[in-house]
DSSP file (Angstrom, degrees, kcal/mol; ACC not computed):
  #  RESIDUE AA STRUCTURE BP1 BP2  ACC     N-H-->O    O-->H-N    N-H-->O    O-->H-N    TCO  KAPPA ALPHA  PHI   PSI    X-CA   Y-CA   Z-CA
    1    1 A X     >        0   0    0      0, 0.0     4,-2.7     0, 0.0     3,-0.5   0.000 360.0 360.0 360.0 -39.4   20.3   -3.6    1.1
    2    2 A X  H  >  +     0   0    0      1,-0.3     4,-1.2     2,-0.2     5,-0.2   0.983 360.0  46.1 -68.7 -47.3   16.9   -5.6    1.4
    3    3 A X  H  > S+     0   0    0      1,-0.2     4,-1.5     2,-0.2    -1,-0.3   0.730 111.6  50.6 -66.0 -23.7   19.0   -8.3    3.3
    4    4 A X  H  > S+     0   0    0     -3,-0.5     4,-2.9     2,-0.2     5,-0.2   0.967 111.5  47.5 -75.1 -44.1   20.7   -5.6    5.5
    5    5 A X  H  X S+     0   0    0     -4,-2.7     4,-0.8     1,-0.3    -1,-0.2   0.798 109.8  54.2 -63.5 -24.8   17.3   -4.1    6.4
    6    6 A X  H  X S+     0   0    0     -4,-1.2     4,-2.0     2,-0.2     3,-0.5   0.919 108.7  48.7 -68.0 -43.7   15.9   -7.8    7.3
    7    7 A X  H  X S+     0   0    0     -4,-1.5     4,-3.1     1,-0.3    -2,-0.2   0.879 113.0  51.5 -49.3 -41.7   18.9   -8.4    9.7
    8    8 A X  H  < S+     0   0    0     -4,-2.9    -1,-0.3     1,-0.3    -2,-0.2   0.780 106.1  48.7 -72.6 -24.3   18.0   -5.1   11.1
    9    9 A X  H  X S+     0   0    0     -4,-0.8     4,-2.2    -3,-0.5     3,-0.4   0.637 110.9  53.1 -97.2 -29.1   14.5   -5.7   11.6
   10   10 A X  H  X S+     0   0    0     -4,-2.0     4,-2.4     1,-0.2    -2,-0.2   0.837 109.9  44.2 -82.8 -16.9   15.2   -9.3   13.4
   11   11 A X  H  X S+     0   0    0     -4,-3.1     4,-0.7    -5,-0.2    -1,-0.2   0.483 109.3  63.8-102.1  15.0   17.5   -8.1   16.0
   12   12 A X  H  > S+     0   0    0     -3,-0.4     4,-1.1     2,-0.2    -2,-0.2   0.864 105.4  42.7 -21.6 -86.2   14.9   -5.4   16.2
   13   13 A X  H  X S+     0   0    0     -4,-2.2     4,-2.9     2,-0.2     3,-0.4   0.796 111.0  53.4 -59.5 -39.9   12.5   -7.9   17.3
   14   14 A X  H >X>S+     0   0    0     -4,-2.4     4,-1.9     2,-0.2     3,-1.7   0.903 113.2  47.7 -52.7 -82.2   15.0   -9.8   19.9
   15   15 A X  H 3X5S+     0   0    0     -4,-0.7     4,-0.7     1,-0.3    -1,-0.2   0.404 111.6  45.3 -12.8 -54.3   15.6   -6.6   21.4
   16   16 A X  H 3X5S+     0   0    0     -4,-1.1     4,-1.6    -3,-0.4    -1,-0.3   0.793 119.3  41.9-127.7 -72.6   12.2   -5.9   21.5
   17   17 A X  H <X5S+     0   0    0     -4,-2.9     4,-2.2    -3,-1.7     3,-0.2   0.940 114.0  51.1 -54.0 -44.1   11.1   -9.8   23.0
   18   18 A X  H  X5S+     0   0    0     -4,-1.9     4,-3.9    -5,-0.3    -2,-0.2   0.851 114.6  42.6 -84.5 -26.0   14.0  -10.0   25.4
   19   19 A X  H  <<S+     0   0    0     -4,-0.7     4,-0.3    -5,-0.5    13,-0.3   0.857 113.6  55.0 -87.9 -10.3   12.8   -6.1   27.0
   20   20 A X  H  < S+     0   0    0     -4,-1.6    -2,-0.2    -3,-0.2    -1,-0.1   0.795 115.5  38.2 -56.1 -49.2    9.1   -7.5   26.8
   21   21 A X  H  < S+     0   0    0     -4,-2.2    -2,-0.2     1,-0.2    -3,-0.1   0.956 122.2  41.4 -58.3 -52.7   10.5  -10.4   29.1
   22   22 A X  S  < S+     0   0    0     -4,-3.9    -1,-0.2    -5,-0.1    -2,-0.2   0.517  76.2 140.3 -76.0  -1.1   12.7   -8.4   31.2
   23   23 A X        +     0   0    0     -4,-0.3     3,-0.1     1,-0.2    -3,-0.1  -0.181  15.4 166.2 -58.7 134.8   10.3   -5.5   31.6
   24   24 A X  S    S+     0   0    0      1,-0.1     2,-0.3    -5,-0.0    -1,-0.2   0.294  72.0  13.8-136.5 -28.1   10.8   -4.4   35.5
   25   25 A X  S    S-     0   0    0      1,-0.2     4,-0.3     0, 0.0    -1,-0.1  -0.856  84.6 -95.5-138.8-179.6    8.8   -0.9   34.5
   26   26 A X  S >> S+     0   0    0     -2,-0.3     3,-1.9     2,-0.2     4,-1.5   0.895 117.2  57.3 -50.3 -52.3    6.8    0.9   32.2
   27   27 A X  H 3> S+     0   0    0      1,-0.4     4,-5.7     2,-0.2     5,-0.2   0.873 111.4  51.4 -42.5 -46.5   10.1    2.8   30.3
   28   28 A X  H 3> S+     0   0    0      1,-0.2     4,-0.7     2,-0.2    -1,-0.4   0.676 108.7  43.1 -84.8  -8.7   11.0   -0.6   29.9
   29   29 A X  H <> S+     0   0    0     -3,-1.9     4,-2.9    -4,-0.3    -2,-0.2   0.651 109.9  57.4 -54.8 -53.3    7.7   -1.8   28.3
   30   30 A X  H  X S+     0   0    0     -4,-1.5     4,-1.9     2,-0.2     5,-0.2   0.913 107.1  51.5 -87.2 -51.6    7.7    1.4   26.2
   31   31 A X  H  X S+     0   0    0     -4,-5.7     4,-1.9     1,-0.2    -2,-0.2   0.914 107.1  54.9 -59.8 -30.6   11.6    0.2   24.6
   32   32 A X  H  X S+     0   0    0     -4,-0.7     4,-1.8   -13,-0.3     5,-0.4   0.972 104.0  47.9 -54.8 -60.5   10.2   -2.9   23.9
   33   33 A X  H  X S+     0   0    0     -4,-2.9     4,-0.8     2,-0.2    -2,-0.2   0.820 115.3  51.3 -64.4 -10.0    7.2   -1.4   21.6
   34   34 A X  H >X S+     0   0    0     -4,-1.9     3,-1.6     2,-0.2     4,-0.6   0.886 106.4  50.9 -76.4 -65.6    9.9    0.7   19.9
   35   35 A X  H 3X S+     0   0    0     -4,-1.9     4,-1.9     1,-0.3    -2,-0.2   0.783 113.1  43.8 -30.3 -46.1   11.9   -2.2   19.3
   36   36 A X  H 3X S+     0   0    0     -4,-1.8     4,-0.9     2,-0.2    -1,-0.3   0.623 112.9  54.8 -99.5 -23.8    8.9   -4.0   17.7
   37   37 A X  H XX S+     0   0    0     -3,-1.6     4,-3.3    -4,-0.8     3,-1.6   0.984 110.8  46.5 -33.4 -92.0    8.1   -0.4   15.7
   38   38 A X  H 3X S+     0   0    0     -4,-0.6     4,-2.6     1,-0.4     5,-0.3   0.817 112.1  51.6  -5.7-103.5   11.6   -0.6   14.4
   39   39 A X  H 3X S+     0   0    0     -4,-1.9     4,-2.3     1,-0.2    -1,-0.4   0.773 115.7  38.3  -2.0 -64.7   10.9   -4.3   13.6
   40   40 A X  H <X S+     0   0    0     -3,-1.6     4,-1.9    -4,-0.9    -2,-0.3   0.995 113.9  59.6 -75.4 -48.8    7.8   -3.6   11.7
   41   41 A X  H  X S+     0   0    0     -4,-3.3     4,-0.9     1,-0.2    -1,-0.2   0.899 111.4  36.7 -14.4 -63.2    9.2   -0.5   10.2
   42   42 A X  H  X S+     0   0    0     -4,-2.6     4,-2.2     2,-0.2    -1,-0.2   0.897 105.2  71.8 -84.0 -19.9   11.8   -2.0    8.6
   43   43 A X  H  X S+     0   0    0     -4,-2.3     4,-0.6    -5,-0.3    -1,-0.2   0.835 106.6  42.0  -2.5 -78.4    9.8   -5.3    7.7
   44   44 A X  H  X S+     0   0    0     -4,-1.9     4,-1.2    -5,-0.3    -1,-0.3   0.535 100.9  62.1 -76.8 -20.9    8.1   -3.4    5.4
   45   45 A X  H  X S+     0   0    0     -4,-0.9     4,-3.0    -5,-0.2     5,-0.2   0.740 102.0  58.0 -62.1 -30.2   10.5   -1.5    4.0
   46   46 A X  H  X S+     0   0    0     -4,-2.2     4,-0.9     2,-0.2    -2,-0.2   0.804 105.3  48.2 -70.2 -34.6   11.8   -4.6    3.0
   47   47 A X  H  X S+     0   0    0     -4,-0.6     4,-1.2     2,-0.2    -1,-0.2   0.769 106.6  57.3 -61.5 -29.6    8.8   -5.5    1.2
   48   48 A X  H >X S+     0   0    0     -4,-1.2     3,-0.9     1,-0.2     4,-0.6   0.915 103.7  49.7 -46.8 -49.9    8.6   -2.5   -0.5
   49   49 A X  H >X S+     0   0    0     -4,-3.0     4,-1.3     1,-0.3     3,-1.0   0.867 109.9  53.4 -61.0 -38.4   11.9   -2.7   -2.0
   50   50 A X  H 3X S+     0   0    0     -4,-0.9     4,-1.0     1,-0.3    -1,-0.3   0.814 108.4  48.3 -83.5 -11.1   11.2   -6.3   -3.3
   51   51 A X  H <X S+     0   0    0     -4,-1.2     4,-0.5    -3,-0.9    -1,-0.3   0.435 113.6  49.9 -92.1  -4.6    8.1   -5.2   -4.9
   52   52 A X  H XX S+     0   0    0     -3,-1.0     3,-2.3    -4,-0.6     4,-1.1   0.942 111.4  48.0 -52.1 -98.8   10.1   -2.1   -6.5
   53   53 A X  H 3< S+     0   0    0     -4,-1.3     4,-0.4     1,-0.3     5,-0.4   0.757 113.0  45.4 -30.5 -62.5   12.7   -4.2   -7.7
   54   54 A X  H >X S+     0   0    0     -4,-1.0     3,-2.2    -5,-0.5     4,-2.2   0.984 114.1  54.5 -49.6 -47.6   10.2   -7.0   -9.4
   55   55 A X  H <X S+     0   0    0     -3,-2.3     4,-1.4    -4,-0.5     5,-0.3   0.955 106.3  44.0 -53.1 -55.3    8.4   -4.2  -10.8
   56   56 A X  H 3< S+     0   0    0     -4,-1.1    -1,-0.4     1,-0.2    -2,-0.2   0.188 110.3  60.2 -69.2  16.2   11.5   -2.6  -12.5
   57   57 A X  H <4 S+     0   0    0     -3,-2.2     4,-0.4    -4,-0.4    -1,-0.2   0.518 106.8  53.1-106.5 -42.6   12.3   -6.5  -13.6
   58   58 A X  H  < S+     0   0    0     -4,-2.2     4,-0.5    -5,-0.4    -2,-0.2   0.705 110.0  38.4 -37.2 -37.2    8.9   -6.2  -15.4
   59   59 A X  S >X S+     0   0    0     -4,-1.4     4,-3.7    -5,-0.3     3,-0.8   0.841  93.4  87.8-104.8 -29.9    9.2   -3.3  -17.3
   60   60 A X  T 34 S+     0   0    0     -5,-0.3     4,-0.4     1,-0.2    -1,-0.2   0.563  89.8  48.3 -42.9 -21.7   12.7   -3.8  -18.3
   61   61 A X  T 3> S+     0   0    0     -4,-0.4     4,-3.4     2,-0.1     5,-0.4   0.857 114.2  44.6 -65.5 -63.4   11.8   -5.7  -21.1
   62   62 A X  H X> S+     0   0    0     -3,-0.8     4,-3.3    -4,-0.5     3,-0.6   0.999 110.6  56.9 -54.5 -52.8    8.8   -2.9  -22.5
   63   63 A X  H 3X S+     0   0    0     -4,-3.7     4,-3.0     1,-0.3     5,-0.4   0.995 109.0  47.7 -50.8 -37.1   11.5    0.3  -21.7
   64   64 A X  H >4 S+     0   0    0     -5,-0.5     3,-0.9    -4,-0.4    -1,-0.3   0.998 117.2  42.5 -67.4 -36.7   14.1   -1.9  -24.4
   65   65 A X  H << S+     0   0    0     -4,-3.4    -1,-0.2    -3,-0.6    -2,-0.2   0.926 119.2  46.4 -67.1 -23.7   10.9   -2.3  -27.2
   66   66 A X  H 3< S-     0   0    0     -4,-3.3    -1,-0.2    -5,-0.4    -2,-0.2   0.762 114.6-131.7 -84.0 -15.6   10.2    1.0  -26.4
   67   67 A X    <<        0   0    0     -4,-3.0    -3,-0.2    -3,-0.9    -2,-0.1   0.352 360.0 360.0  76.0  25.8   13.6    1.9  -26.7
   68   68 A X              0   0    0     -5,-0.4    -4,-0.2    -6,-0.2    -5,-0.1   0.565 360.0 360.0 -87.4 360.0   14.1    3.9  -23.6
């Protein structure tokens, strides 16, 4: 899922560079800073997840002494 979200978030950012380049108006200016929203969005989601996931690698260990 963290890989999906990474994929999602770079062709985010092309999207996002290539309407920055092409921008002919404002409208088109304003889809570019969503694209690069999006991008950042999901960015971070991605970190989240991996800093869940380490955490829950962490503990797994205590929950089995603990016996949960």
């Amino acid at each position: 899922m963290r890989y999906l979200l990474a994929v999602v978030g770079v062709l985010a950012l092309l999207v996002g560079l290539v309407m920055a380049a092409a921008a002919k108006s404002a409208i088109h200016e304003i889809e570019a800073g969503i694209g690069f929203l999006i991008f950042a969005t999901t960015i971070g989601a991605v970190g989240i997840m991996g800093s869940i996931d380490r955490l829950r690698e962490e503990q797994t260990p205590l929950l089995r002494i603990l016996g949960r």
